[in-house]
C-alpha positions, 0 to 999 in steps of 0.5 A, a space after each residue: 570726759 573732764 577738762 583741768 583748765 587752770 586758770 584752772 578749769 577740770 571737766 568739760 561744760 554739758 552739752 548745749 548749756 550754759 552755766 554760770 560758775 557753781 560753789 562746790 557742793 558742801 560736805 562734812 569730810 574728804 576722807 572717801 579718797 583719802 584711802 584709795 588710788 586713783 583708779 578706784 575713784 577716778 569717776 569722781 575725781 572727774 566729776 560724776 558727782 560734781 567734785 561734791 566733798 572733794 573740793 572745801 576741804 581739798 581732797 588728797 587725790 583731787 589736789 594732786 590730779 589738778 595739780 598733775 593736770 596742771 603742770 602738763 599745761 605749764 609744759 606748754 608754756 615751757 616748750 614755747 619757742 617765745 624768742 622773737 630772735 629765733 626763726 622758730 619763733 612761735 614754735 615749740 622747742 621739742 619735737 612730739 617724741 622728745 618733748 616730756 623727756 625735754 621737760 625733765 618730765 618723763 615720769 608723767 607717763 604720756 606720749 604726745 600723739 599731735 600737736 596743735 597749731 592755731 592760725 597766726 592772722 589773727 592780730 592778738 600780740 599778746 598770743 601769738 609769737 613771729 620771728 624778727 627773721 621775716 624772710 626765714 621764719 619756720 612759719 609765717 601763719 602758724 603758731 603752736 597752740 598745744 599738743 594731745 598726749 594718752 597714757 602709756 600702758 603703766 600709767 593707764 593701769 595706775 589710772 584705772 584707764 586708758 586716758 586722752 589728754 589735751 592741753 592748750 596753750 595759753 598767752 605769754 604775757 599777763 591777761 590783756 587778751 581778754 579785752 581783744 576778744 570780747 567784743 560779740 557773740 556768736 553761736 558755737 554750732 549751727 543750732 545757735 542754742 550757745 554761744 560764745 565770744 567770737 574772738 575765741 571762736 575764731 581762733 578756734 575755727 580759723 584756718 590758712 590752707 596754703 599753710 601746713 601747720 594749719 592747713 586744718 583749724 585747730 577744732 579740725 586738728 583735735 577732733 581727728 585726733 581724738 577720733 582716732 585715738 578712740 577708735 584705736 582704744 575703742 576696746 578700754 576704758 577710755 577717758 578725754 581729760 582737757 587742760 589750760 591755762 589763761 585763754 587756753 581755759 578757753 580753747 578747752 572749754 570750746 574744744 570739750 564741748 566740741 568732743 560732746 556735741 558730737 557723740 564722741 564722749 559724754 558726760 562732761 563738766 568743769 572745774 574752775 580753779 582761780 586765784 581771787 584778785 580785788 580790784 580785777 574786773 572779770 567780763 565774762 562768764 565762767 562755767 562749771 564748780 569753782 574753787 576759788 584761791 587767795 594768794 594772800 593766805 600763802 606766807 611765801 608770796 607777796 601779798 601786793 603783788 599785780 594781777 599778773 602775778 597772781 594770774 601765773 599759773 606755777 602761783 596757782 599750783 603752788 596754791 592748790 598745793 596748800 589749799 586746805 578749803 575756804 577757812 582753812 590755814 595755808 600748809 604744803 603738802 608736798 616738796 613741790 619747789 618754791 622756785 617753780 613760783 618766780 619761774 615768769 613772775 616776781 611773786 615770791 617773798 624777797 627773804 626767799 631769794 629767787 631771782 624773778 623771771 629766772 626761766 632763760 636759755 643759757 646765754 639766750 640761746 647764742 653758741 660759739 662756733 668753731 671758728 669763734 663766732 656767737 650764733 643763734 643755735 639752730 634746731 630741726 624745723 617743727 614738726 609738719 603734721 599735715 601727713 598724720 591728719 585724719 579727717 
């Protein structure tokens, strides 16, 4: 099992450990990949040797693994309902069968199989997302957190196997969620053997039963979820890859060892890709293999940017796409768009003329109706997966 959790973090933490954050183990070349597809070396790309010579330099194949797995969590940013005018706010736009076409991303070779909702009750604004529309809101304790997609059968034989993938959500604004759930430690299990902070741990476990979406807590949610897709692919090769960003590296972590613990699948580890900020104190301990980007060595980025910023995830993956290891020069190595960078941030160089923020629905979402009158457009209510839970 691995977990990509860009803030990154790849690979998911052992069982009943808790590590601190390990440098890459060092090699003299990356050339073992450089040759094969990913089928003939997925193990690796997933840590059964712990990313050894595949991260300082960057390996071909782990760059765009990270990379692919990244975007999949940016397109939880993307589908999010942020619009406090809309009643679906805190939502995601697309329903499960439309949602990668939605995203201009058919070609990622997945179908979302569920999609996950964690509890609103919880005071974090900078989360959680409620409409101005009380007495219309889709949900007044819901909000989507995420979804779980597997590989369809083409991209299951490009990969070598049939793969699970979870992807969670992180905040929609900047990093001061961090302080509201640092508050105490509770175990994770019963044992008491790990333990993690309680603000994420309740997100994580917490339910409302009088409430569809979250009727189940989101551990609920994706331990169904990824039971039953085991037991349907029970005969493959299967692997459980988990992605997010921000405090959706996280409910990742949290989640995989979940999966872990009980038997689901084993073996997992992490991977944990950050862009360095001097000055910005980090209060918790991260696990797992490191790498560690410098947005200063990008000539398309602006060196004084804020920590915001910096903490974008389209930045990061802009950064792994010209990472070239530790002492190694900035240099693209695909046509990955510049402007993907200012899509919710003001990073890029003002000489590249990208607009900041330029991510927005046509006229914010209003439509003219036929008898002249601007509205919010209306979409079909999310998705109510309470029918499709297996527990």
């Amino acid at each position: 099992m691995a977990a990509f959790i860009p803030n990154i973090v790849v690979a998911l933490p052992k069982p009943k450990t808790h590590q601190p954050l390990r440098k890459p183990k060092p090699t003299v070349s990356c050339k073992a990949t450089q040759q094969k597809s990913i089928s003939d070396v997925w193990r690796k790309i997933h840590g059964e040797d712990d990313w050894a010579g595949l991260l300082d330099p960057m390996d071909p194949l782990m760059r765009s693994e990270l990379i692919r797995y990244g975007e999949m969590a940016q397109a939880c940013y993307d589908a999010f309902d942020f619009d406090p005018y809309s009643k679906y706010c805190g939502s995601c736009r697309y329903s499960p069968s439309e949602f990668f076409d939605s995203l201009d991303m058919s070609h990622v070779g997945y179908t979302p199989t569920r999609f996950l909702y964690a509890t609103a009750n919880i005071n974090l604004p900078n989360l959680f997302r409620k409409s101005r529309w009380p007495s219309k809101m889709w949900s007044k304790h819901a909000n989507w957190a995420g979804y779980i997609a597997v590989s369809n059968d083409a991209m299951t034989k490009l990969l070598g196997r049939r793969d699970i993938t979870i992807a969670w959500r992180g905040t929609v604004t900047h990093v001061e969620w961090v302080a509201d759930l640092m508050n105490y430690l509770k175990p994770i299990s019963g044992e008491g053997d790990v333990k993690v902070e309680a603000g994420f741990l309740e997100l994580y476990t917490d339910k409302e039963t009088t409430c569809g979406y979250c009727k189940y807590s989101a551990r609920e949610q994706v331990l169904a979820e990824v039971k039953r897709l085991l037991d349907k692919y029970s005969q493959e090769e299967v692997s459980v890859t988990i992605t997010g960003h921000s405090l959706g590296s996280a409910m990742g972590i949290l989640s995989a060892f979940d999966i872990a613990e009980r038997g689901l699948k084993a073996g997992t580890s992490t991977v944990w890709v950050v862009n360095l900020v001097q000055g910005l104190p980090w209060c918790y301990l991260h696990v797992g293999v490191g790498l560690e980007l410098d947005h200063k060595k990008s000539p398309f980025l602006n060196p004084n940017a804020d920590a915001a910023s910096a903490h974008n995830l389209e930045a990061i993956l802009h950064l792994l796409d010209g990472y070239h290891g530790k002492h190694g020069a900035f240099k693209r190595t695909s046509e990955r768009d510049l402007a993907l960078v200012n899509k919710d941030c003001d990073f890029l160089k003002d000489e590249h003329t990208v607009p900041p923020r330029w991510r927005q629905d046509l006229n914010k979402g209003m439509v003219k109706t036929q008898d002249g009158r601007w509205v919010l457009a209306d979409r079909p209510k999310p998705h109510d997966p309470t029918q499709d839970l297996h527990h």
